[in-house]
N, C-alpha and C positions, 0 to 999 in steps of 0.2 A: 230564434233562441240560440244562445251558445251553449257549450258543452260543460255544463258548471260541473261537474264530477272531475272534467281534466286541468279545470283554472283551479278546484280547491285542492287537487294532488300537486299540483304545483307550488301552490303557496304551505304547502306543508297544514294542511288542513282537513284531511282524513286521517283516522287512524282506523277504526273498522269500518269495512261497508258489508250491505245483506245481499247476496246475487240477485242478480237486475236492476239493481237500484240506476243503474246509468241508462240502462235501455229505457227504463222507464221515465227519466228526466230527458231524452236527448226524441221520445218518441208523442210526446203531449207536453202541453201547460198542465202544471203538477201541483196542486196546495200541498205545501208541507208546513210541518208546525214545530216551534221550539218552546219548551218552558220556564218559566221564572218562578223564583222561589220568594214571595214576599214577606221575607225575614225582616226586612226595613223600608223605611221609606222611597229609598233612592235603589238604585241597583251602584254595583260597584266596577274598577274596570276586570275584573273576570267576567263580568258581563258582557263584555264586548265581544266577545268573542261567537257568543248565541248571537248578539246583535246582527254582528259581520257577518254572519252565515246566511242570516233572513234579509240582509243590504246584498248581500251575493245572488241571493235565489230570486230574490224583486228584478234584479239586474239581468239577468241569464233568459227573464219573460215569465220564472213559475209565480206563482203566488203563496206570498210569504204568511201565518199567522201565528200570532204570538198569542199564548197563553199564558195568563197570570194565573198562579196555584191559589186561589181562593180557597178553596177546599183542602187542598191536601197540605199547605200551608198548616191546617189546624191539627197536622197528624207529625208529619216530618219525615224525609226519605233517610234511610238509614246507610244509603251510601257514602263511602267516604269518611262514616263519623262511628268514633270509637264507643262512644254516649249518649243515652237519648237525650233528643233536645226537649228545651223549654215550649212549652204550648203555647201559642196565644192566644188570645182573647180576641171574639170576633169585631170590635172597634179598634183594636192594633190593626188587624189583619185588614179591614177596610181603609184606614187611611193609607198602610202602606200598598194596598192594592191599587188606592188613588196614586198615588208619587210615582207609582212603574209605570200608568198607564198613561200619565203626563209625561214621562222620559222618552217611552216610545215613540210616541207623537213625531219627536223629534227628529228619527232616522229613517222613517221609513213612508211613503206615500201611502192615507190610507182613504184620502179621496177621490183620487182617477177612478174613472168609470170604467178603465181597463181590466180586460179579466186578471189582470198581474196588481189588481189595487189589495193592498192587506189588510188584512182581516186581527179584530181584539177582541179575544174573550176571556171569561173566569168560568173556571170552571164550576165554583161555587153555584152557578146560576142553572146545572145542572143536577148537581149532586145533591140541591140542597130539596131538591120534589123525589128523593128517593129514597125509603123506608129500609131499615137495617135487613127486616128480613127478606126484603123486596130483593135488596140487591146480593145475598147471600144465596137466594131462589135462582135470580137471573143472571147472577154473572159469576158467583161462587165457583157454581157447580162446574165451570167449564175449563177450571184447571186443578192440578192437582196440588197435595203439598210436597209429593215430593218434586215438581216440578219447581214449584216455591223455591225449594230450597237449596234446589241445586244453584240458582245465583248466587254470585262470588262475596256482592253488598249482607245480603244473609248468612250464608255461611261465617264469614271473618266474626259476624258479630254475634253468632252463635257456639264459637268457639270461641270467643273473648268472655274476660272474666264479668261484662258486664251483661251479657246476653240481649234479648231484640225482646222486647213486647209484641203481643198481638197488634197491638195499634200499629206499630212501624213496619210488622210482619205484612201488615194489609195494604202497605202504600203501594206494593209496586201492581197489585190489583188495582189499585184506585188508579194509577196513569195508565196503566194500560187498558181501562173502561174510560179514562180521556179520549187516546187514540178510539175504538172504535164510535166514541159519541161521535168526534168528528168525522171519521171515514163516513158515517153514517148522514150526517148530519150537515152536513158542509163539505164532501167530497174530499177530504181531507187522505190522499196515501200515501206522506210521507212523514216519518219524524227523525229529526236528528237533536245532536246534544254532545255532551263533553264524555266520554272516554268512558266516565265511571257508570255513566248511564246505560250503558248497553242492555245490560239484565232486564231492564227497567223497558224500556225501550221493544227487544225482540218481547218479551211478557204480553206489548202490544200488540204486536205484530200476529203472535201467536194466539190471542183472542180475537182476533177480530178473523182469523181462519176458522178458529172453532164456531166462533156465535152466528157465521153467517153460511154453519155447513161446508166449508169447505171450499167456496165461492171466492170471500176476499180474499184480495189480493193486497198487502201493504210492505213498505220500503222503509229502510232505515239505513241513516248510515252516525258516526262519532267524530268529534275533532278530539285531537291529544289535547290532556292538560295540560295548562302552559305552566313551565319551573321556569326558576331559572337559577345559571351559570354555577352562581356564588352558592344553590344550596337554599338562599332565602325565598321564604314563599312568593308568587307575586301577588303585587299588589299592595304587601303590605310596606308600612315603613315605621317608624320609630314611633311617628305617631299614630298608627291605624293602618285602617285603609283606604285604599284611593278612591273616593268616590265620584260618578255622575253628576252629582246634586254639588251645584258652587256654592252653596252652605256650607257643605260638610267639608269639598276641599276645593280650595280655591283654583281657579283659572290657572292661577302661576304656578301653586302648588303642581296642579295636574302635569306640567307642561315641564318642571324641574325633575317629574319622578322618569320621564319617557328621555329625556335629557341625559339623565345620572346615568342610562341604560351601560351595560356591558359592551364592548365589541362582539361579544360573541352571541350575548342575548339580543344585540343589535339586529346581527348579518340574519338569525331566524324572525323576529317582530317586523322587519319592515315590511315580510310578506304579509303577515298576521294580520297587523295591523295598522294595516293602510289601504286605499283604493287604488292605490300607482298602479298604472300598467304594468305587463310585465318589462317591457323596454325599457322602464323608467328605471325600473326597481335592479334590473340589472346593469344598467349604466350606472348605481349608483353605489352596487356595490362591487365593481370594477372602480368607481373616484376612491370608495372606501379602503381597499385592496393598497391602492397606490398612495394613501396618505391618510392612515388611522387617525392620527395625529387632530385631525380638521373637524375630524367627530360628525361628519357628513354625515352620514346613518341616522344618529342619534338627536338632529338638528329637523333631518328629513320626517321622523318618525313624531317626534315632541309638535311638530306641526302639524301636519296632516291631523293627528290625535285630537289636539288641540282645538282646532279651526273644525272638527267632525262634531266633537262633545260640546262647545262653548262655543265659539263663533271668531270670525280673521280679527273681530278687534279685540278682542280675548287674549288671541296670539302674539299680536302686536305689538298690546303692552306686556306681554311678558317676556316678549324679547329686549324687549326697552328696562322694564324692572332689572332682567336676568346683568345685565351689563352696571347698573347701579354701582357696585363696590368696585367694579374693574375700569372704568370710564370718568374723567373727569368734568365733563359736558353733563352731567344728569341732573344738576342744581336746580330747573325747573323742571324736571319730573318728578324729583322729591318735593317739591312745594304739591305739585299737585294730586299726591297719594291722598286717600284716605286713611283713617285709620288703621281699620282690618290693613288695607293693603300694603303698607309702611311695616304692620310686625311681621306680616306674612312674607314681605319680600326680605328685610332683615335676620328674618329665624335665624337662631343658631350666632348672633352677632347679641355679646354682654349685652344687659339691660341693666342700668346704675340709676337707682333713687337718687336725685340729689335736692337736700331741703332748700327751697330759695326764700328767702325773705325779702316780701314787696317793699319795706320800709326803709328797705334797704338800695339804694340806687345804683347796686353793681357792687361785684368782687373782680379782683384782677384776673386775670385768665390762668396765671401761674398757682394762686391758691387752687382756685378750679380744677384744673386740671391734678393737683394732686392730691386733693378732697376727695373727687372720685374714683382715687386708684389707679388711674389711667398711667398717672406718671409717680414714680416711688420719691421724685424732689423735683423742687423747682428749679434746682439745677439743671436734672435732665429736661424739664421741660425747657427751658429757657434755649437748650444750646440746641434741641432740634426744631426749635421754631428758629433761630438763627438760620439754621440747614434748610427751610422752607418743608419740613416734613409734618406742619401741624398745620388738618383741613378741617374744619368748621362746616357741614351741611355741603362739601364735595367741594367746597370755596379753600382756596388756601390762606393761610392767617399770616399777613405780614406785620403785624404790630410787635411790641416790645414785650408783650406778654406782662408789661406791670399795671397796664392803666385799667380803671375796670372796664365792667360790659357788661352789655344788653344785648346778649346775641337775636337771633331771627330766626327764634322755633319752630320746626313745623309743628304745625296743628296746634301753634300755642303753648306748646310743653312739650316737644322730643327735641334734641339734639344730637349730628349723626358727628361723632368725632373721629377722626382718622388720625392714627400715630403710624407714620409711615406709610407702607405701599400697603400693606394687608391687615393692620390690625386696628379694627374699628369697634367702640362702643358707642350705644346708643342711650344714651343723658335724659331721663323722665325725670322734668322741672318739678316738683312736689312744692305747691304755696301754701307756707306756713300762717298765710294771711287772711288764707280764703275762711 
């Protein structure tokens, strides 16, 4: 086993730990457990981060298990949030507990016969054989409220204008009878998590010494939240969030948000989130160091990311898309986009209606072009196709610009027009005839 308490201080991935939590991982194979919040279907990449911890502790020889909040899921942890949240309804909460349970799959080995193979549970499948007054008898009694309430997640939202419910007052009891089901149950003595979670977290720790007299013994440690640079949350972007689920955000999407990174959000994420060595990771940012410019970091991170969530032909093509507007060689990999993949990789590039009439067997290219705005006359159109600076689908247009046309759509009806080196609109045929 390696010394995962000293690779995650390294990679900047502690913020609190509980005393012994290292003896305790450096002295046995250890289960430790992270949890997911099944607000959605998918998880998003703030997820990644619980992910990478449970990809860290499988690696190091402990054995990693992920809990899905089934249960408390239907309550809501009040950390973090200024407001109670929305409840859901137990067929939200089971599909979305299906889509995590699918994601996980993904990252983590939970078939080896090794004692390091992982472990998937819902908590749900405990809490749901246990009676209110049952669990008020058995597990109530053994902490107090003013213990309750001395956590940080309780207080802020008790001295906030919107105050906490008994319901979300009760959650950090509900995870912390997680931990002891599992300490119990599954030999389960460690839990970690993100930063906010701490209260939440020791709650455990400190049940599961009282319920068992005095006896257990359990470990915890936090990663920091991840911010970044600019102020803006991560994860999000203009349009949401970044999700897992290639529904939600595409491959390239994914691969463009880790790309756009900071230098500075950079030099911290490639420990975060990446598996590189440490040698690697430091060679890379000594290249970065000597030539920001190259965006090395932000190429190395968008990959790795990339090819972890999605798979190397995932990455592939988005290196291949990403080059699209800046490369003049791409004319058969815009043929061979999809749909989705064509607006996804275009975003942010005009989108112009233009009516075609099929009865019609072409217009010259110079009305065209200034039909749809592209060009303010066929003047200017005329004298920069003269200059070779009018490209049709990444082809350059050597004609006269008088005669008509029948250009070679993709998919039948886009058209990628380029006026000059950077400004491109995308031409959706609309037939008047259909």
């Amino acid at each position: 086993m390696t010394d995962l308490i000293e690779e995650l201080e390294w990679r900047g991935m502690i913020a609190d730990i509980m005393p012994g939590t290292k003896e305790q991982l450096v002295n046995e194979i250890t289960a430790g457990y992270v949890g997911f919040d099944p607000t959605a279907e998918s998880l998003h990449i703030g997820s990644l981060v619980p992910i990478l911890l449970l990809i860290h502790l499988q690696k190091a020889g402990h054995k990693p298990v992920a809990l899905v909040g089934g249960a408390t899921g239907m309550v809501g942890d009040p950390s973090m949030k200024s407001a109670e949240r929305n409840l859901l309804d137990e067929a939200t909460l089971e599909r979305n507990v299906a889509g995590i349970k699918q994601q996980l799959a993904r990252f983590l080995d939970f078939d080896s016969a090794s004692p390091s193979a992982a472990v998937l549970v819902n908590n749900y499948d405990w809490f749901k054989e246990i009676s209110f007054i049952g669990f008020l008898r058995d597990v109530g009694k053994f902490l107090t409220v003013n213990y309750m309430m001395s956590k940080d997640s309780v207080k802020k939202r008790i001295d906030g204008d919107a105050g906490i419910s008994y319901t979300e007052f009760a959650y950090q009891l509900m995870q912390g009878y997680d931990f002891y089901w599992l300490y119990q149950h599954k030999g389960v003595k460690l839990q970690f998590g993100g930063s906010d979670q701490w209260g939440n977290i020791t709650t455990g720790t400190e049940l599961i010494r009282r319920m068992t007299g005095g006896k257990g013994q359990a470990f915890a440690f936090t990663c920091p939240l991840i911010t970044k640079a600019d102020g803006g949350k991560f994860g999000k972007t203009e349009q949401g969030n970044i999700w897992l689920d290639a529904n939600r955000t595409s491959p390239y999407q994914f691969y463009q948000f880790w790309l756009n990174a900071s230098d500075e959000d950079a030099v911290k994420w490639i420990k975060i989130f990446t598996l590189l060595s440490r040698e690697t990771i430091e060679d890379l940012l000594q290249q970065h160091q000597q030539a920001p410019h190259a965006r090395i970091l932000q190429k190395a991170i968008a990959k790795e990311t990339t090819c972890l969530v999605h798979s190397v032909a995932d990455y592939e093509f988005a290196v291949q898309a990403s080059g699209i507007l800046f490369n003049n060689d791409t004319t058969a990999l815009l043929n061979a986009l999809t749909e989705p993949q064509l607006l996804q990789v275009l975003e942010g590039v005009p989108l112009v209606d233009y009516v075609e009439e099929k009865s019609i067997p072409g217009i010259d290219y110079l009305s065209f072009l200034v039909q749809t705005a592209i060009f303010e006359s066929k003047g200017e159109a005329k004298k920069m196709i003269q200059g070779g600076g009018v490209f049709f689908n990444k082809q350059k247009f050597t004609g006269t610009g008088l005669e008509p046309f029948a250009p070679q759509l993709l998919l039948n009806k886009y058209l990628l027009v380029q006026k000059g080196k950077k400004n491109y609109h995308l031409v959706r045929m609309v037939n008047t005839d259909l």
